[in-house]
C-alpha positions as semicolon CSV with decimal commas, in nm:
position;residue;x (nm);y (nm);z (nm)
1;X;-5,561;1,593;-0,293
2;X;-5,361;1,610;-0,627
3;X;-5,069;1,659;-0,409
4;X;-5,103;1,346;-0,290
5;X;-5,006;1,228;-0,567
6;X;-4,712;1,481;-0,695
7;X;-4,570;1,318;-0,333
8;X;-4,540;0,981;-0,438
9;X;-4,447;1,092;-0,793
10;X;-4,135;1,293;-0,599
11;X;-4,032;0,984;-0,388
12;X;-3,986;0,758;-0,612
13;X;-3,768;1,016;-0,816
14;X;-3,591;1,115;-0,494
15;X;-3,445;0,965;-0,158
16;X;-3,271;1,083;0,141
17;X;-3,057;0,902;0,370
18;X;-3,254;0,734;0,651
19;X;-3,102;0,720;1,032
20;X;-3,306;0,433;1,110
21;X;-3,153;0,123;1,227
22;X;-3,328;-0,131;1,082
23;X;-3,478;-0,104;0,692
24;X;-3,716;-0,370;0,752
25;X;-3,944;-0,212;0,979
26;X;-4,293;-0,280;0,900
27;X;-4,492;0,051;0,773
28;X;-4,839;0,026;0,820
29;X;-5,055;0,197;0,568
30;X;-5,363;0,382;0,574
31;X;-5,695;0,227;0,563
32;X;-5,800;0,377;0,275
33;X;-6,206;0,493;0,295
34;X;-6,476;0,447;0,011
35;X;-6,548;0,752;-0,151
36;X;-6,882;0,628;-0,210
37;X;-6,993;0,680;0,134
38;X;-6,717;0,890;0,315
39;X;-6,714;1,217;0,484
40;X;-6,483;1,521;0,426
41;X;-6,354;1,460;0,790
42;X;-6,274;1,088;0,689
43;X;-6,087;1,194;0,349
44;X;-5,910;1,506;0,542
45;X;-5,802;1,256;0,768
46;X;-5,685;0,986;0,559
47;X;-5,512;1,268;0,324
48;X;-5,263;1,343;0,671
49;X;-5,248;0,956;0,755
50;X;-5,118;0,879;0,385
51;X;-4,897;1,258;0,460
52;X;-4,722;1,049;0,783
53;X;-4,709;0,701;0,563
54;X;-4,508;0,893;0,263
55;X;-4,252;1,026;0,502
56;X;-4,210;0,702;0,683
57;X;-4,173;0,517;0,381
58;X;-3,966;0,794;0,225
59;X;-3,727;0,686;0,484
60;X;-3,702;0,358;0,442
61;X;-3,613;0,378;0,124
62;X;-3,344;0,564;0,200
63;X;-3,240;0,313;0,437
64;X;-3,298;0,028;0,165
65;X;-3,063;0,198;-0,058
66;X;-2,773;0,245;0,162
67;X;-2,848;-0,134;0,248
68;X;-2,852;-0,190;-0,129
69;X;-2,481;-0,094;-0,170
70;X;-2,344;-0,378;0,062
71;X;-2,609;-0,605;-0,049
72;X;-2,816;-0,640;-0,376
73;X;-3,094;-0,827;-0,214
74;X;-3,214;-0,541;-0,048
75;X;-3,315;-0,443;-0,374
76;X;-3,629;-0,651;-0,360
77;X;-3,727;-0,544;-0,070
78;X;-3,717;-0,174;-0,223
79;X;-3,874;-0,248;-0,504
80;X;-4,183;-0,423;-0,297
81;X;-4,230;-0,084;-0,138
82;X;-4,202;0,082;-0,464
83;X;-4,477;-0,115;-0,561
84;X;-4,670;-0,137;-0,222
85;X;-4,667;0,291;-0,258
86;X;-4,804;0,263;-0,658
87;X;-5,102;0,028;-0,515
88;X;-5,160;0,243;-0,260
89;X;-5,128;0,575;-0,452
90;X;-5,390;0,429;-0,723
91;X;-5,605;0,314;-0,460
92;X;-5,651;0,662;-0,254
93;X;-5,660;0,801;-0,597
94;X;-5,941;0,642;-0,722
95;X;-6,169;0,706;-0,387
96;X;-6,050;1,039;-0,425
97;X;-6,180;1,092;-0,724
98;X;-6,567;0,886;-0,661
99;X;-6,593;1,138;-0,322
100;X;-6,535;1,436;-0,558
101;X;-6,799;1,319;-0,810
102;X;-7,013;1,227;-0,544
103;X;-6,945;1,555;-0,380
104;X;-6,932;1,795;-0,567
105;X;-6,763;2,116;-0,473
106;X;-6,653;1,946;-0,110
C-alpha cells in the first residue's frame, strides 16, 4: 500500500508525453472505501482501481504540459489535477492506514 503513495510522489516529480487528443478528458477516480468497515478484497481492489487512475492521470498531465507550452492557461487545469491527486492520495492514505489498525496483520 505504501507504494501507493511513492506513485503519486513519482508523478508529480515526473511526466511523459501523452498521445491523447484531448487533455480535458474527465478522469474518474476511485471511490475510495472506509477502512473502518472494509474487506481485504475491497482495499485490494481499490489499491488496482487507484493503480489504473495514476496512469490515466499520469497521462494527462503529460498532455496538459505540452498544452501548457502554447497556452499558459492550461496550467490551471494541471495544477487542479495536481491537487485533485494530493486529495485523493491523503484520502486512500488515511483509510489505509484505519483498515491496518483495525486489521491487524491483513
Amino acid at each position: 500500500m505504501k507504494k501507493i503513495a511513492l506513485a503519486f510522489a513519482a508523478v508529480m516529480m515526473m511526466s511523459t508525453p501523452a498521445f491523447a487528443d484531448d487533455c480535458d478528458n474527465p478522469l474518474t477516480a476511485p471511490e475510495i472505501p472506509s477502512g473502518e468497515s472494509s474487506t481485504k478484497e475491497q482495499m485490494t481492489t481499490v489499491q488496482s482501481q487507484m493503480k489504473a487512475y495514476l496512469a490515466a492521470t499520469q497521462e494527462q498531465m503529460g498532455c496538459l504540459e505540452i498544452a501548457m507550452k502554447k497556452d499558459k492557461k492550461a496550467s490551471s487545469k494541471y495544477n487542479d489535477v495536481v491537487e485533485d491527486m494530493q486529495k485523493l492520495a491523503a484520502k486512500y492514505n488515511k483509510e489505509v492506514r484505519t483498515f491496518k489498525e483495525k486489521n491487524p496483520g491483513a
